[in-house]
C-alpha positions as CSV (number, residue, x, y, z in Angstrom):
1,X,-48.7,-54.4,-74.4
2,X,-45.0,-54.1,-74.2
3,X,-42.9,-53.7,-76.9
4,X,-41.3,-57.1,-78.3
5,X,-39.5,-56.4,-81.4
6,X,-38.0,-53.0,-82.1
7,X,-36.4,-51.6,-85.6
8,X,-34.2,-48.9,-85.2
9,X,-33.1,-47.4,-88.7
10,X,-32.7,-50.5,-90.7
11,X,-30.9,-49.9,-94.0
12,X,-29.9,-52.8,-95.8
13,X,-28.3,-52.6,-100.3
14,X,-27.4,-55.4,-102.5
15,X,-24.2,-55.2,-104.6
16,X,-26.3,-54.9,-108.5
17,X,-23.3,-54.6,-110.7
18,X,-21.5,-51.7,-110.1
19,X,-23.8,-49.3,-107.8
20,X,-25.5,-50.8,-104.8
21,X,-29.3,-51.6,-104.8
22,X,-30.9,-50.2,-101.6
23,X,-33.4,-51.8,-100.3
24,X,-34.3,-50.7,-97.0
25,X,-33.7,-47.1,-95.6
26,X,-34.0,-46.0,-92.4
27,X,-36.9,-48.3,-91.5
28,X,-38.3,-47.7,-88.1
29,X,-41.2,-50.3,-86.8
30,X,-42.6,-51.8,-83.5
31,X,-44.1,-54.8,-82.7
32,X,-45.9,-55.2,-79.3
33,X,-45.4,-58.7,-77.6
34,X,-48.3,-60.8,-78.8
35,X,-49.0,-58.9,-81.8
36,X,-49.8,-60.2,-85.5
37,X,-48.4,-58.2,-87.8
38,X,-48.5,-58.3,-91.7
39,X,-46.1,-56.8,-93.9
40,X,-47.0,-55.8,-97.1
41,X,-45.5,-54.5,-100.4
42,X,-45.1,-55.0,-103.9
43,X,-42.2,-57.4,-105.3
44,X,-39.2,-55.9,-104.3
45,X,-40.1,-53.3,-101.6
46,X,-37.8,-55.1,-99.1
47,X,-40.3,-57.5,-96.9
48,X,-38.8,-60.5,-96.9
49,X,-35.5,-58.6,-96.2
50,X,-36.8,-57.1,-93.4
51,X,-37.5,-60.6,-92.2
52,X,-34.1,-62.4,-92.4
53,X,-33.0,-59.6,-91.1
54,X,-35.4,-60.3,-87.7
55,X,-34.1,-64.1,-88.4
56,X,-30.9,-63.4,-88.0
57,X,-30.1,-64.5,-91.7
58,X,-28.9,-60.6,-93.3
59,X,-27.2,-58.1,-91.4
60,X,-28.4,-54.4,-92.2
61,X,-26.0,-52.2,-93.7
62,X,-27.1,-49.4,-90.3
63,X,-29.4,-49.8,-87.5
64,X,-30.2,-52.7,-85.7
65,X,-33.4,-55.1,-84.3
66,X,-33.6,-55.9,-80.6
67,X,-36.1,-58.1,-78.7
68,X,-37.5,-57.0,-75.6
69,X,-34.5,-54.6,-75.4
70,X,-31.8,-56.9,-76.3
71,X,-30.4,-56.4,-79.4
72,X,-30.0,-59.4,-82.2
73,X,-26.7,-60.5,-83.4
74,X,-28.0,-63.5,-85.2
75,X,-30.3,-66.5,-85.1
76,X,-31.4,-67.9,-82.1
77,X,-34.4,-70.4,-81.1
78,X,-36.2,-67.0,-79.8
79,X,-36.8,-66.5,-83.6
80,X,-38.3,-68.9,-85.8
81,X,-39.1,-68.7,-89.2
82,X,-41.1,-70.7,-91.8
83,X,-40.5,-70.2,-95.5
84,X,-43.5,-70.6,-98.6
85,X,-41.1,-73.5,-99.7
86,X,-42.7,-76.8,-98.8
87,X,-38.9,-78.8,-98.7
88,X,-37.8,-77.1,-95.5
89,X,-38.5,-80.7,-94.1
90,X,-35.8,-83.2,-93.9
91,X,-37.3,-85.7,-96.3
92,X,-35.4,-88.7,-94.8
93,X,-37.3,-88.0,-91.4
94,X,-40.9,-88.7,-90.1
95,X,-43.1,-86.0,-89.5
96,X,-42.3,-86.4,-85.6
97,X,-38.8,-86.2,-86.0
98,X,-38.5,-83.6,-87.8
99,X,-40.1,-81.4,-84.6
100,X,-38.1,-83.4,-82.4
101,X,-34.7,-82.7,-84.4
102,X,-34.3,-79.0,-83.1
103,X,-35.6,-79.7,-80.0
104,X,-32.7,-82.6,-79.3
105,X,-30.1,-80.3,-80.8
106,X,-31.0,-77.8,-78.1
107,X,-31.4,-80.4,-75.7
108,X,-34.9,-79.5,-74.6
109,X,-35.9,-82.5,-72.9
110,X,-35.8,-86.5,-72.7
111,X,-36.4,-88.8,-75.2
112,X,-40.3,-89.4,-74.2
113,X,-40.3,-86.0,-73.5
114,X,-39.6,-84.6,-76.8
115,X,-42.0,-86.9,-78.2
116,X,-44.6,-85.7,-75.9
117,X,-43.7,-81.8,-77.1
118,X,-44.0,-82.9,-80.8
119,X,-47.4,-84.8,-80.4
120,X,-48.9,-81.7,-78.3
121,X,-47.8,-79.6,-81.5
122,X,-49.1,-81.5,-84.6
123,X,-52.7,-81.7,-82.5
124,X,-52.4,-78.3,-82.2
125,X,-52.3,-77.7,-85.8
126,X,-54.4,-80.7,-86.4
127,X,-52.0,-83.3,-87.4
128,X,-52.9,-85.8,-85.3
129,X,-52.3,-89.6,-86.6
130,X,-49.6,-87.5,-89.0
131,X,-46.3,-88.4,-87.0
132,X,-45.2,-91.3,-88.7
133,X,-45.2,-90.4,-91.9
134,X,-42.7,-88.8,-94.4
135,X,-42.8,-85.1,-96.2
136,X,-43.4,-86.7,-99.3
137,X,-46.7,-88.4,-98.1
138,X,-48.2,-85.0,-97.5
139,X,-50.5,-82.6,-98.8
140,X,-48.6,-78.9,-99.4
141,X,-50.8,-77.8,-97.0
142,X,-50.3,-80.4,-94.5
143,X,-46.5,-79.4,-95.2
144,X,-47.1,-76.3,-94.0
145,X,-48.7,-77.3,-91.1
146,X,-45.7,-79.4,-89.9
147,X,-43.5,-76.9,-90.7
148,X,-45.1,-75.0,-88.5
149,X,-45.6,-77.1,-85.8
150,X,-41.4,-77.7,-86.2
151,X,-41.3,-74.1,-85.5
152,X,-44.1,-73.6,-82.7
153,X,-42.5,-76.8,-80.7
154,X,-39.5,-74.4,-79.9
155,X,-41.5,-71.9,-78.1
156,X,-40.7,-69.1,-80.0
157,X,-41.1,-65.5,-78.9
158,X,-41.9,-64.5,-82.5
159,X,-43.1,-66.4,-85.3
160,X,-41.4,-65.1,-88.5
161,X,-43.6,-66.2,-91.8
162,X,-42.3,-65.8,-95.4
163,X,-45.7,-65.7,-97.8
164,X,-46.3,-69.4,-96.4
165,X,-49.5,-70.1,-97.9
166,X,-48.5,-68.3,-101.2
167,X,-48.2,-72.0,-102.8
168,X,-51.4,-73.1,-101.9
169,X,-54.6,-73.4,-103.2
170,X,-57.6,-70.9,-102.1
171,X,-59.1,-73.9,-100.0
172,X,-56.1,-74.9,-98.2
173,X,-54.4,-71.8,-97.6
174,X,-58.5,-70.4,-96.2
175,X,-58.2,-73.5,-93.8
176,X,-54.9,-72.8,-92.8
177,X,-55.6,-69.1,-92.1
178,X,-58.1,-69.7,-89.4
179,X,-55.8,-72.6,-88.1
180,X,-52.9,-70.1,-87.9
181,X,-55.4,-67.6,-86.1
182,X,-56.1,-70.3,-83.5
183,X,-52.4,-71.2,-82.3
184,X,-51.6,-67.7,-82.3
185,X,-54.8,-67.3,-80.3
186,X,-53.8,-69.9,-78.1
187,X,-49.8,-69.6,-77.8
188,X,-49.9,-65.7,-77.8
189,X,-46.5,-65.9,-80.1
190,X,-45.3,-62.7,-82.0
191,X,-46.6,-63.2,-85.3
192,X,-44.2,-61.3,-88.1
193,X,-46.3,-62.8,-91.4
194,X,-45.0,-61.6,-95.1
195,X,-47.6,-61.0,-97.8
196,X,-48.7,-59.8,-101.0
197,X,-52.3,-60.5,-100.7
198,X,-54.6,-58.1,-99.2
199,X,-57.2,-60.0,-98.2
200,X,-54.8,-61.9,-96.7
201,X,-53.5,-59.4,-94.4
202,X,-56.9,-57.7,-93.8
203,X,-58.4,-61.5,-92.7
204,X,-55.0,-62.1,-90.5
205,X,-53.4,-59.1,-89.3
206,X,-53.7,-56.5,-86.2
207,X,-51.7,-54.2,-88.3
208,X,-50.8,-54.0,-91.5
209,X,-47.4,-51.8,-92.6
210,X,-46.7,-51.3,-96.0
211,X,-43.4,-51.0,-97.3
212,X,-42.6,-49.4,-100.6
213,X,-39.5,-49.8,-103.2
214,X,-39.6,-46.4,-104.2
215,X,-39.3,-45.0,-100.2
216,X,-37.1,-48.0,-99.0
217,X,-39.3,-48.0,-95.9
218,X,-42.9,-47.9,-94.5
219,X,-45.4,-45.5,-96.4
220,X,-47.9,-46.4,-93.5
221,X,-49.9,-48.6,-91.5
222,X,-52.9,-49.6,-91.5
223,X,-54.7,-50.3,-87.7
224,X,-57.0,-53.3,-88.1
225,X,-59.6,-53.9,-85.0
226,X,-61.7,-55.7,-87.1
227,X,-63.7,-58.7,-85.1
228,X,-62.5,-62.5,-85.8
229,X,-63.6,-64.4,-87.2
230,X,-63.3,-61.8,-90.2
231,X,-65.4,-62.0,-93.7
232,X,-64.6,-60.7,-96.9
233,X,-67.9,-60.2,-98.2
234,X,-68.9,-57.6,-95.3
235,X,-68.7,-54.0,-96.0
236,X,-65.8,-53.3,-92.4
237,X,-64.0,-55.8,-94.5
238,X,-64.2,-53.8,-97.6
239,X,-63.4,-50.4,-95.7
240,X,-60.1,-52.3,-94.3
241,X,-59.1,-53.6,-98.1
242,X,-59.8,-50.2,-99.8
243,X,-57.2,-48.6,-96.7
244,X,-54.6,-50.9,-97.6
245,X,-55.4,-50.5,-101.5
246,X,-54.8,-47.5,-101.3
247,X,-51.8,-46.4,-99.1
248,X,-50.5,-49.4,-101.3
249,X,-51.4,-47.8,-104.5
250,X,-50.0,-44.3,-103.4
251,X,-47.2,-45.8,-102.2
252,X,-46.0,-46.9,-105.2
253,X,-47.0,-44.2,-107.6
């Protein structure tokens, strides 16, 4: 596949005091079009950095990210991103308008048209009957699910995820797993997905870099051509997790 998103020696500190804390160094990554990747790392290793900085929302101190070859200056509706905090819905808007909100700020359509988009979206993530009601009437999960919908209903060419289901009970965040496997499945976005759950990332991801706080960067990544539907309990599952463990483990010792 061709090459969607490109990092080219990211390196991105935080003022801490009086000496700067780096958090990224020389970071060099790429993500094929249509790929699901997940990034991995313990608590401060610079994931969800790395991921505003796709969004648009940091700058890197060096080096830059470019999409299909053109380089990113800042946010754009090519790049959407959905964040583990279930209030990124407007509260005072339905369900339906809140996908139709970014959609009539970009002027994607008519009035019946927009409503078509936003009803094609919540079926796809299996919202249906869901329009008319408000955030606070909803689940965490079913949050989530509109959130991404909100997202999807842009057309995105990558689909930027910030530990999304960390919230969520095991139930819900199994359910909306596979669910997230099926609209990737069936839209063929990018998929950039932030986690610090292995099983997790084994169960979603094609690969799997792992970024560590001590290097500033990737220690390695781990190729996953695991069969979906993927199961825990099987021993290519357990081969996957122990990779991951591991390079994770060595990582940060």
């Amino acid at each position: 596949m061709a090459c969607s998103l490109e990092f080219k020696g990211i390196s991105k500190s935080f003022c801490n005091g009086a000496a700067p804390n780096l958090v990224l160094d020389q970071l060099q990554l790429e993500i094929a079009k249509g790929e699901f990747i997940c990034l991995l790392g313990s608590s401060g290793s610079g994931k969800s950095t790395l991921l505003r900085i796709i969004a648009g929302l940091e700058t890197p101190d060096s080096g830059g990210v470019s999409l299909n070859g053109e380089l990113l200056t800042g946010p754009d509706a090519k790049r959407v991103m959905v964040f583990q905090d279930f209030n990124q819905l407007f509260p005072w808007q339905t369900v339906k308008d809140n996908i139709i909100f970014p959609l009539r700020i970009q002027k994607r359509g008519s009035k019946r048209e927009l409503r078509e988009i936003a009803d094609r979206y919540l079926a796809m993530v299996k919202l249906e009957g869901y329009g008319g009601y408000y955030p606070h009437q909803l689940s965490g999960g079913m949050k989530q699910k509109a959130a991404i919908a909100r997202a999807l209903a842009l057309q995105p060419e990558a689909l930027l995820m910030d530990e999304p289901f960390g919230s969520l009970d095991a139930q819900t965040r199994q359910t909306l797993q596979q669910m997230l496997l099926k609209v990737w499945e069936e839209t063929g976005v990018t998929i950039v997905f932030v986690t610090h759950d292995i099983q997790e990332a084994v169960i979603l991801a094609d690969r799997i870099p792992v970024l560590t706080k001590n290097k500033h960067s990737i220690a390695g990544i781990v190729v996953n051509s695991l069969p979906r539907p993927r199961l825990p309990g099987i021993p290519e599952f357990s081969g996957v997790w122990r990779q991951v463990y591991q390079l994770l483990d060595s990582a940060e010792s």
